[in-house]
N, C-alpha and C positions, 0 to 999 in steps of 0.2 A: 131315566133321564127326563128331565122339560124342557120344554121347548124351550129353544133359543130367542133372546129381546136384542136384538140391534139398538144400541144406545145413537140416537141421532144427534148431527155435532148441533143442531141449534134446539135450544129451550124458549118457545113463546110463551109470554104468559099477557092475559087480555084482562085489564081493566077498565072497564067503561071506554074511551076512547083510545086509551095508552096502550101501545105494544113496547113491551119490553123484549129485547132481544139477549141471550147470557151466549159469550164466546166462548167456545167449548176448547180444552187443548188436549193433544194426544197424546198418550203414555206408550213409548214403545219397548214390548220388553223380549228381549232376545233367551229363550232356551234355548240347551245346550248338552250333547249329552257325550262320554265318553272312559272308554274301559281305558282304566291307568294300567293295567299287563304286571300285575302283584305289586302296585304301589307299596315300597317300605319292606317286601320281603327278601331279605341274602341269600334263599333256595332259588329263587325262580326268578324268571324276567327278564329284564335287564339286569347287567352286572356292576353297572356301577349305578349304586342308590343316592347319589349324592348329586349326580348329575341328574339321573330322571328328575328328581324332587324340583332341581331348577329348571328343566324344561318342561315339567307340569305346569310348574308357573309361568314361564314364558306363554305358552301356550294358552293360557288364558287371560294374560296379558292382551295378546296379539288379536285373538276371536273376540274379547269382550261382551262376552256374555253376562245377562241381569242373574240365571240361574240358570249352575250347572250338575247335572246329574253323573257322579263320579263311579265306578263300577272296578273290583278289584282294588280295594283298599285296605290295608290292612292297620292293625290300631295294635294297640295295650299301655301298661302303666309304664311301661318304660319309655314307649316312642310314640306321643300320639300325633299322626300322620298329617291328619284335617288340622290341626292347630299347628302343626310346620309351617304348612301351606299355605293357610293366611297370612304368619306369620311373615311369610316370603312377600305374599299379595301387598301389605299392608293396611294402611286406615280403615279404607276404603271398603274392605271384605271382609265377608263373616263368613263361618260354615259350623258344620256338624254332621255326626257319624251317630249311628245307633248298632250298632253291630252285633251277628252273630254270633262270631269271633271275637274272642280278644286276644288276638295274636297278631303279629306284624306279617305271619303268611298268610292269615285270613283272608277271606274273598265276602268283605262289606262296601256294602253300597254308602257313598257320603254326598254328601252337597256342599257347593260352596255357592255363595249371591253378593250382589254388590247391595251393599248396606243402605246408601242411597235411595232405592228403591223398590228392595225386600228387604219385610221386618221377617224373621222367624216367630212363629208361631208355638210348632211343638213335633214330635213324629212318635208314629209307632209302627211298628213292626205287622202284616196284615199275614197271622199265620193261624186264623182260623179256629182262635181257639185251643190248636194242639202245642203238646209241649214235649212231648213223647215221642219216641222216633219209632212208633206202630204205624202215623199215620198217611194214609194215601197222599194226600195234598201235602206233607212232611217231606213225603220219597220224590213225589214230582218236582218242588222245588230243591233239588238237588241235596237232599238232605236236610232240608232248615236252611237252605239259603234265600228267605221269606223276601217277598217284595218289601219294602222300607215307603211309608207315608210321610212326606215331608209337608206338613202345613207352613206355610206363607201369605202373606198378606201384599198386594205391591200397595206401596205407599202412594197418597196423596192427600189432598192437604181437605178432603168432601168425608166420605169414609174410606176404610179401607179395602181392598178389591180381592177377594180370597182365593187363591191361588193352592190344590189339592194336586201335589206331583206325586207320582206312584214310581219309583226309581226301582228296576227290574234286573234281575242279572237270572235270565234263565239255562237249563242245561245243555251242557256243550254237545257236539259231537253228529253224527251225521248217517249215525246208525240206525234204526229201527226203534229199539228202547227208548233211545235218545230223545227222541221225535215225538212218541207217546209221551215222555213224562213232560214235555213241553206243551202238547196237545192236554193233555191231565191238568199241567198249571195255570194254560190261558182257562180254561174251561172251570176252574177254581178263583181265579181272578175277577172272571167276568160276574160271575154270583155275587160274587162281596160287593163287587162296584155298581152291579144293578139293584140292591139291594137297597135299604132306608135310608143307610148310615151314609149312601156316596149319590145318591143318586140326583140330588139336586146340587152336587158342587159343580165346580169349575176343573174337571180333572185333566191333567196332563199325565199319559202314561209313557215312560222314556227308559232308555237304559239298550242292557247288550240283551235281547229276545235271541241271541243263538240261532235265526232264524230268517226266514224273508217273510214279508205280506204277505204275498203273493206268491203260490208256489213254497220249496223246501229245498232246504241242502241238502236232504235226506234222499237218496236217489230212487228208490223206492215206493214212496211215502205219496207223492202226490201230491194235495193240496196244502197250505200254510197250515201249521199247529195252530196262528190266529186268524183262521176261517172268522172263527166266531165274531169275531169282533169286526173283522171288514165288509162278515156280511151285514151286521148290522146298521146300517147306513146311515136309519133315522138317528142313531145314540151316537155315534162312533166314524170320526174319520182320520185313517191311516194318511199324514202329513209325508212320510219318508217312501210311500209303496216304489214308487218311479223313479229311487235314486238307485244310482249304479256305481258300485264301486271298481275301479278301472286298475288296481294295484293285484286283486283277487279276481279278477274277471271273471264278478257274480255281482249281483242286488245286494244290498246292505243288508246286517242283520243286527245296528243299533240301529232304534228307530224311537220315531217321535207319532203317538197317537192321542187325540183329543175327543172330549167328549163336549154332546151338540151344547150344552152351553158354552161354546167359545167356538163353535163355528164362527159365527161373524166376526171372529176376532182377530184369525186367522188372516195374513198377509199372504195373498194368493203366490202360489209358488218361490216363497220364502224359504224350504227347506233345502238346503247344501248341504255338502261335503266341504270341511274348512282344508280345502290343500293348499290354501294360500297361506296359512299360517306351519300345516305342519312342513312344508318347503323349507320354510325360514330355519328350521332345527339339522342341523345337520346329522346324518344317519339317523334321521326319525324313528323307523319302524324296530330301529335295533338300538338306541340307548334311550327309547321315551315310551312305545306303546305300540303293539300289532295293530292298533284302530286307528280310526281314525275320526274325529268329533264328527260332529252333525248337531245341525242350529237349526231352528225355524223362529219366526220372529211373528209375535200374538200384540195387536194393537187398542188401547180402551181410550176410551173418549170421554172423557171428565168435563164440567163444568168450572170454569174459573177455580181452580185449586188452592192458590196459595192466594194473599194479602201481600201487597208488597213488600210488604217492611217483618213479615214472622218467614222465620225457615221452620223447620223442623228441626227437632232436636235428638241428634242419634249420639248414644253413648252406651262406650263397651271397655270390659278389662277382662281379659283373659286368664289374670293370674299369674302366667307362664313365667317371667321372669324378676315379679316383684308385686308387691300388694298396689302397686299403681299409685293412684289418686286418692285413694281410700286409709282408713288414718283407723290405727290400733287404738284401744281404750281400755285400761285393765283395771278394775274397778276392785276386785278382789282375787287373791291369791297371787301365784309368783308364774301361773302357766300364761301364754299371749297369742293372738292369731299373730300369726306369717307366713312365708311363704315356701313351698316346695315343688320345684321344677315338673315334677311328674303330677304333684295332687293337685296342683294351685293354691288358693287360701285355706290354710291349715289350722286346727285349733284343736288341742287334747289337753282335757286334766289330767289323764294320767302321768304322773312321774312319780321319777324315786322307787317300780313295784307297786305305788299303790295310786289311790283315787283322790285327787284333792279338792277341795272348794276353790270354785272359781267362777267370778264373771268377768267378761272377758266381749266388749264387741267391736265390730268391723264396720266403722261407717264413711259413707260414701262421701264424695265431695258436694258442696249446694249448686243444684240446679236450678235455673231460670226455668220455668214451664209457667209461665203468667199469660203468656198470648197461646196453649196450648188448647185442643180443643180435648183430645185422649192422649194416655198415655199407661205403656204395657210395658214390665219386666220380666228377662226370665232369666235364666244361669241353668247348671248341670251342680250337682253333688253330691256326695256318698257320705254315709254316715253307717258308721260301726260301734258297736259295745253297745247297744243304745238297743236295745230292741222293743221296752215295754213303749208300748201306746202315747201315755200320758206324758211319760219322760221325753218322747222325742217329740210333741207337741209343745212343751214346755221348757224344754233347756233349749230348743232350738231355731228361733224366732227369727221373724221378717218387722221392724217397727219402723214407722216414716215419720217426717215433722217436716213443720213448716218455722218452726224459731230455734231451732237448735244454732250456736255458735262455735263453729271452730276451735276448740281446743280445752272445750271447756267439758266438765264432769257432764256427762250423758246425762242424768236426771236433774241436772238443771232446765232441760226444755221437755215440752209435752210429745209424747208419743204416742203412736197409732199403732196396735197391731195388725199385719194384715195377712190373713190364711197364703201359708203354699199349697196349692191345689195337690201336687203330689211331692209326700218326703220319701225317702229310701226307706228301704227296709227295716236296717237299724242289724242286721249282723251281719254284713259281707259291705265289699269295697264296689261293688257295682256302682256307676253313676246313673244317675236318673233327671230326665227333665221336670224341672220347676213347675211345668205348667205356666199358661199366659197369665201374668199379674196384673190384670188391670186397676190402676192408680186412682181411685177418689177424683172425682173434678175439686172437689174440694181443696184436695192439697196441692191442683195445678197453679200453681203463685210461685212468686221466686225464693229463692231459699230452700229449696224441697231437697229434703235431707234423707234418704236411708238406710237403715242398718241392721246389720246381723248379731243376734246378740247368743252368746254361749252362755250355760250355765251349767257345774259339775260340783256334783258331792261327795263325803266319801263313800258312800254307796255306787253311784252310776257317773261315769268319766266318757262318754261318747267320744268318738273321734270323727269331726266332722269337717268336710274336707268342699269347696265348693271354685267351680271353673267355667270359666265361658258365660259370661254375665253381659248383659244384653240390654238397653234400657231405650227404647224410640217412643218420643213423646210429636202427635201428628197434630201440626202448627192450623190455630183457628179459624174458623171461615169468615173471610172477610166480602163485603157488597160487595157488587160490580155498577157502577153507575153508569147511566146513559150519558155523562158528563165527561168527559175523558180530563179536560183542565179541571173540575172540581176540586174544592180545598176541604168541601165536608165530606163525613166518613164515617160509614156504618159498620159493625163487627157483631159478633155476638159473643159472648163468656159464660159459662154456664147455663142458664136457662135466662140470662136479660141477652135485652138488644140494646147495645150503645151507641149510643148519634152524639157525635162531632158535628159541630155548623162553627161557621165562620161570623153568620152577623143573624138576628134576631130573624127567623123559620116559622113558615105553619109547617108542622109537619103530621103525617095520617099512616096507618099502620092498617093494612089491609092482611088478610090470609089470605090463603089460597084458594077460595069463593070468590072473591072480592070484596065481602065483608069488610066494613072498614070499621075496628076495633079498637083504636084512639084517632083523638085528634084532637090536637092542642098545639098552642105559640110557645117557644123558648127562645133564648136569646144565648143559652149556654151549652156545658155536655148535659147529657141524662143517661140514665141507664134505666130501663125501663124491666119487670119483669114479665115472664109470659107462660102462662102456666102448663101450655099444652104444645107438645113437637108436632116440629111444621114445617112447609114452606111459609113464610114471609114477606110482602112487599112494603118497603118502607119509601115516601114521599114525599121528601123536601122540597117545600117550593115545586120548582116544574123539572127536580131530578127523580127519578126512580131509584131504587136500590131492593136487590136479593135478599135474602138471608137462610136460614137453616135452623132453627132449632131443636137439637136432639133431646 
C-alpha cells in the first residue's frame, strides 16, 4: 500500500500578482454490503422467491446505496438474477455478476451501483491462479467460492476516481475447521492484495467474512481469522470492528474494510447497520435475508467537475426484453440479430442444419458526445461454433462512425474498427466481459454511431449472443472564472482550449510555471491548440480561468 494524499478542498495557484482560488465539490459515495440468504434459489432461503426479489429491491431503494456488494446470489441462463434486479431498480441502476455457479442455488457474489455515479469497469475472479479443486487456497475458499474483484470508476466530470471492491463471501460455521479455512483465506487474500497488482489501488474489501474483526464465532479459536489485516494498521482499516448486531447478540461478521489509500476518505463513524430500512419490510429476516446490510459512506473532493451547460452521458440496453434503441441491418442472407429473453442480442447463420452466408449488424442509436472529454463501453457475451482465432476476430466486430445515417445501408458511411479487449472462447455459452472500450476523442462529436457487425459462411456459422451493454461518456472540463456574472467562457476539446469573449480581449495563456505561452488581441471565438498535457491558466482581460489538458 502507499501512502494516503488528502485531496484539499482549495486549489491555489500564484501568478505574479493574481491568486486564483478553484471551488472544490464533494462526491459522496455510500457502500453497501449484504447476503441476499440464496437469492433466486427454490431449495433454500426464503420461500417465497418472488417476494424476496421485491424486497431486495425495496431495500435498496430505501438505504440508497452508490455501490452495493451482494453475497448469495444465484444466476444461469434461465434466470439471471442481477438483471431482474435492475430490472426492478430501473434507469437509474446497473449491476453484474461473475460467478462460480451457474445455477440459481449457487452462492455468487454480485454488485449492483447507481449509474449516475459508478461507471463499471470490468471484474475478475481473485482465485490465485488455480483452477483445480487440489488446491489449498481452493478448499479455503469454500471450494471455489473465490473473492469477485469489481473495478469501478465514481464518475465526475475531472478524471475518473478508481474504485477496487473485493466482494467476499467467506466459510461459514463456528467450528474449528471452519475458522482455519477462513484464517487460510484472509491469509491468501491479504498476498494478492499486498502484492503489485492491488497495492497501489483504492481497495474496498466488503461482503459476508463469516466472522468478526475482532475476536471469533469460533469458540475455541481465539483471535479473528482477519488478525492479519486489523493488525496491519499502516495498510488496512477495519470500518465495521465496533458494530454490534443486537438481533444475534454478537459483532457483525459482514463487514466493510479499506485500504490506506482511502483512509482520508473515510466519513468518521459512518459505518451502520441499516435497521431503519430492514424495519420497513415486514418479516424481514424470514421472507428477504438472515442479514442485515451495512454501509459506510467514503467522501472525495474534486475540483469544479462539471460545466454548466455539459451532463454526462450514461447509456445502457440490457437486451432483456427487446433489441432497444438499436436498429437491425441485414446486408446479406436471410439470418437477423434479435432478441432472446435468456441470451439478449442474438445472431446465428446457422439454419435449415447447415451454415449460411450472412452479414448481419447491430447498430446503436446516434449519440451527442461533442462536449465529451472520455468516453468507455462495455457489454458481457458469449460466442459459440466459432472457435478458430481469426474467425472470431473477423466475423465478429465492434465498428464506430461519426456520419453514418439512420436507416441507410451500413457501407454507405465510414467505419472504425475498434479491438474487444476480451472475446469468448468461441466453444461454450459462457459469458465474458468486454473489457473497457475506450472511444477515440476523435469520434467524441455528435452523431457517434456503433456497431456490431456478424459475418458467417458456409464453413463457420458462430452463434454470438451479447447483454448488459454499458456506454458512459464523462462530460468536458470546463474554466472556472474569478467572474461569477462573466458572459466569456473557457473549455477545452481534445487537445485545443476554446475562449468565448463577448467584446474585443487581450487574452495570455500561462502553464503551470507561470510561463506565459500566448498572448494576443481577439475580438471573436478561437480555438487554440496545445501540444503538451497540463494544468492551464487562461486570462481574459482581468478574468482568470482553469483548464486541463489531458
Amino acid at each position: 500500500m502507499t501512502k494516503n494524499i488528502i485531496i484539499q478542498n482549495l486549489v491555489i495557484f500564484i501568478l505574479g500578482f493574481s491568486v486564483i482560488s478553484i471551488e472544490a465539490k464533494t462526491i459522496n459515495i455510500k457502500v453497501t454490503t449484504l447476503n441476499t440468504e440464496w437469492l433466486s434459489c427454490h431449495d433454500n432461503g426464503p420461500s417465497d422467491e418472488e417476494l424476496q426479489m421485491n424486497n431486495i429491491a425495496q431495500i435498496i431503494r430505501l438505504t440508497q446505496p452508490d455501490i452495493i456488494a451482494l453475497q448469495e446470489v444465484g444466476t444461469s441462463s434461465t434466470y439471471a438474477t442481477i438483471d431482474t434486479l435492475v430490472e426492478r431498480l430501473g434507469d437509474d441502476w446497473g449491476g453484474n455478476i461473475l460467478p462460480t455457479s451457474n445455477n440459481n442455488c449457487g452462492q455468487n457474489q454480485g454488485v449492483i451501483y447507481n449509474r449516475n455515479k459508478i461507471q463499471f469497469v470490468g471484474s475478475q475472479l481473485l482465485n490465485n491462479g488455480i483452477s483445480s479443486q487440489d488446491g489449498t487456497y481452493y478448499y479455503n475458499w469454500s471450494s471455489g467460492r473465490y473473492p469477485v474483484v469489481y473495478n469501478v470508476n465514481i464518475i465526475n466530470g475531472n478524471e475518473p476516481i478508481p474504485l477496487t471492491l473485493v466482494n467476499i463471501h467467506a466459510k461459514a460455521y463456528n467450528d474449528e475447521t471452519s475458522y482455519s479455512r477462513r484464517k487460510g483465506g484472509a491469509e491468501g487474500l491479504k498476498a494478492i492484495l499486498d502484492g503489485n497488482s492491488f497495492n497501489n489501488k483504492n481497495i474496498i474489501i466488503t461482503g459476508d467474512f463469516n466472522d468478526y474483526l475482532t475476536g471469533s464465532q469460533c469458540y475455541n479459536c481465539g483471535d479473528s481469522p482477519y488478525k492479519n489485516f486489523m493488525d496491519d494498521t499502516e495498510n488496512y482499516m477495519g470500518l465495521t470492528s465496533g458494530l454490534f448486531n443486537p438481533y444475534y447478540n454478537n459483532p457483525v461478521i459482514d463487514n466493510i474494510v479499506i485500504s490506506n489509500e482511502l483512509f482520508g476518505n473515510y466519513v468518521s463513524n459512518s459505518a451502520i447497520l441499516e435497521t431503519s430500512a430492514t424495519n420497513a419490510i415486514l418479516n424481514y429476516k424470514y421472507t428477504t435475508s438472515d442479514h442485515t446490510p451495512i454501509s459506510a459512506l467514503l467522501n472525495f473532493q474534486i475540483e469544479n467537475p462539471y460545466p454548466e451547460d455539459c451532463k454526462n452521458v450514461i447509456f445502457s440496453e440490457t437486451f432483456s426484453s427487446n433489441l432497444g434503441d438499436f436498429t437491425s441491418y441485414n446486408v446479406t442472407g436471410y439470418q437477423d440479430w434479435y432478441w432472446r429473453e435468456i441470451y439478449g442480442a442474438y445472431i446465428s447463420g446457422f439454419a435449415n442444419s447447415i451454415n449460411n452466408e450472412n452479414e448481419d449488424w447491430l447498430i446503436s442509436p446516434a449519440l451527442d458526445l461533442s462536449n465529451m472529454q472520455s468516453a468507455n463501453l462495455s457489454f458481457e457475451h458469449a460466442l459459440n461454433f466459432s472457435p478458430n482465432h481469426t474467425d472470431k476476430i473477423t466475423n465478429h466486430t465492434l465498428l464506430i462512425s461519426n456520419d453514418y445515417e439512420y436507416g441507410n445501408y451500413p457501407n454507405t458511411a465510414r467505419w472504425t474498427k475498434i479491438d474487444i479487449p476480451t472475446m469468448p472462447s468461441g466453444n461454450n455459452w459462457t459469458y465474458v466481459q468486454s473489457g473497457n472500450i475506450d472511444i477515440s476523442k476523435g469520434f467524441l462529436k455528435d452523431n457517434m454511431t456503433f456497431a456490431f457487425r456478424y459475418i458467417s459462411d458456409s464453413s463457420t456459422a458462430g452463434t454470438w449472443e451479447i447483454k448488459n451493454l454499458n456506454l458512459t461518456a464523462i462530460c468536458g472540463i470546463s474554466a472556472t472564472s474569478t467572474n461569477k456574472t462573466s458572459n466569456n467562457r473557457v473549455y477545452t476539446s481534445d487537445a485545443n482550449i476554446n475562449i468565448i469573449v463577448r467584446n474585443n480581449s487581450t487574452i495570455q495563456i500561462f502553464d503551470i510555471l507561470g510561463n506565459c505561452i500566448i498572448k494576443s488581441n481577439i475580438n471573436d471565438n478561437i480555438s487554440i491548440p496545445i501540444n503538451k498535457s497540463g494544468i492551464y491558466i487562461v486570462k481574459i482581460s482581468n478574468e482568470v480561468f482553469k483548464v486541463r489538458i489531458l
